[in-house]
C-alpha positions in Angstrom: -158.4 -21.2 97.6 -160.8 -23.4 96.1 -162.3 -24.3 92.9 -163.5 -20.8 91.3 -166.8 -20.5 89.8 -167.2 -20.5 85.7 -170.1 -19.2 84.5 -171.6 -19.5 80.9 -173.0 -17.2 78.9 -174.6 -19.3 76.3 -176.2 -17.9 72.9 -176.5 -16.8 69.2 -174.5 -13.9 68.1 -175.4 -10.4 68.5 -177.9 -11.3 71.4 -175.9 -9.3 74.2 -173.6 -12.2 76.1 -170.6 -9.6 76.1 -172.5 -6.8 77.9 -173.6 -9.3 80.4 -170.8 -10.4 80.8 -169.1 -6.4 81.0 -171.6 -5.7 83.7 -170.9 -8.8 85.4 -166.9 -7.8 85.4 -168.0 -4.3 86.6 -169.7 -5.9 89.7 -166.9 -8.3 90.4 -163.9 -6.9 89.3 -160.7 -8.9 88.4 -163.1 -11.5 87.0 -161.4 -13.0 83.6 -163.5 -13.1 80.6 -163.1 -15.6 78.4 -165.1 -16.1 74.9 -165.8 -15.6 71.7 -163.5 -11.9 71.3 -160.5 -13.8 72.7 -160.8 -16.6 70.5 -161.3 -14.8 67.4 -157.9 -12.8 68.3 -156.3 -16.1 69.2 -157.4 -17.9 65.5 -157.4 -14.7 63.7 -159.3 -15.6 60.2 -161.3 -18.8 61.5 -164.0 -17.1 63.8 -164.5 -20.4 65.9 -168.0 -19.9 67.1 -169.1 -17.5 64.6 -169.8 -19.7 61.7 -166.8 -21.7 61.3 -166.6 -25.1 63.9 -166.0 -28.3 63.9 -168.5 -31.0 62.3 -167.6 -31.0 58.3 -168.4 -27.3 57.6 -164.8 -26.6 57.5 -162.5 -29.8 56.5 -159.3 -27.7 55.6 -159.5 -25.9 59.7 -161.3 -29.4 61.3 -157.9 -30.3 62.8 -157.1 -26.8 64.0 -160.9 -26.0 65.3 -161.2 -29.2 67.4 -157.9 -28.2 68.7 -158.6 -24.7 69.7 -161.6 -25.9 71.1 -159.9 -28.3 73.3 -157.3 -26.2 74.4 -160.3 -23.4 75.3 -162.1 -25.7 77.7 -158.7 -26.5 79.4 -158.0 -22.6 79.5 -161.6 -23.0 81.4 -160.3 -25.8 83.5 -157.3 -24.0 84.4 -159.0 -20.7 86.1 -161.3 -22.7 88.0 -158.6 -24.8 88.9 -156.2 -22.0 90.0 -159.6 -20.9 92.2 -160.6 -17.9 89.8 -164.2 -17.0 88.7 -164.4 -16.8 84.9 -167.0 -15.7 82.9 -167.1 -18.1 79.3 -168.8 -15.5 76.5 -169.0 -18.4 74.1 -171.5 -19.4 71.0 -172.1 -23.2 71.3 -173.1 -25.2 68.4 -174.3 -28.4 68.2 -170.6 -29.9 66.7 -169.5 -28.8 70.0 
């Protein structure tokens, strides 16, 4: 199968990117989503996204943000790779 299709959902906190992306799973079913929640479980205590990220704010996590961060794109990389659709609930900021 080819490439699959990633799809953003791009915004502040609180502004309704999970539901979208819910309703988007409810119309295509067996489409991962990827975001925000799971990262927060994976880096339980940092919140990556939601306050805490790369860029100075943090210097004793910098090291361990970036690297979440990287290994999060290549999570990305790897579904769309492996010819899945993902949907990417994530909060960008401007360290990013």
């Amino acid at each position: 199968r080819p490439g699959g299709v990633i799809r953003f959902l791009l915004g502040p906190p609180a502004v309704g990117k999970s539901s979208v992306a819910r309703e988007i799973v409810r119309l295509r079913p067996r489409t991962p989503v990827f975001g925000n929640d799971a990262m927060a479980e994976i880096a339980a205590g940092m919140r990556p996204g939601i306050g805490r990220r790369p860029g100075g704010e943090s210097p004793d996590a910098e090291a361990e943000l970036t690297a979440l961060l990287r290994a999060y794109f290549g999570a990305l990389a790897a579904f769309d790779t492996a010819g899945f659709d993902v949907v990417a609930d994530v909060t960008f900021h401007r360290g990013h």
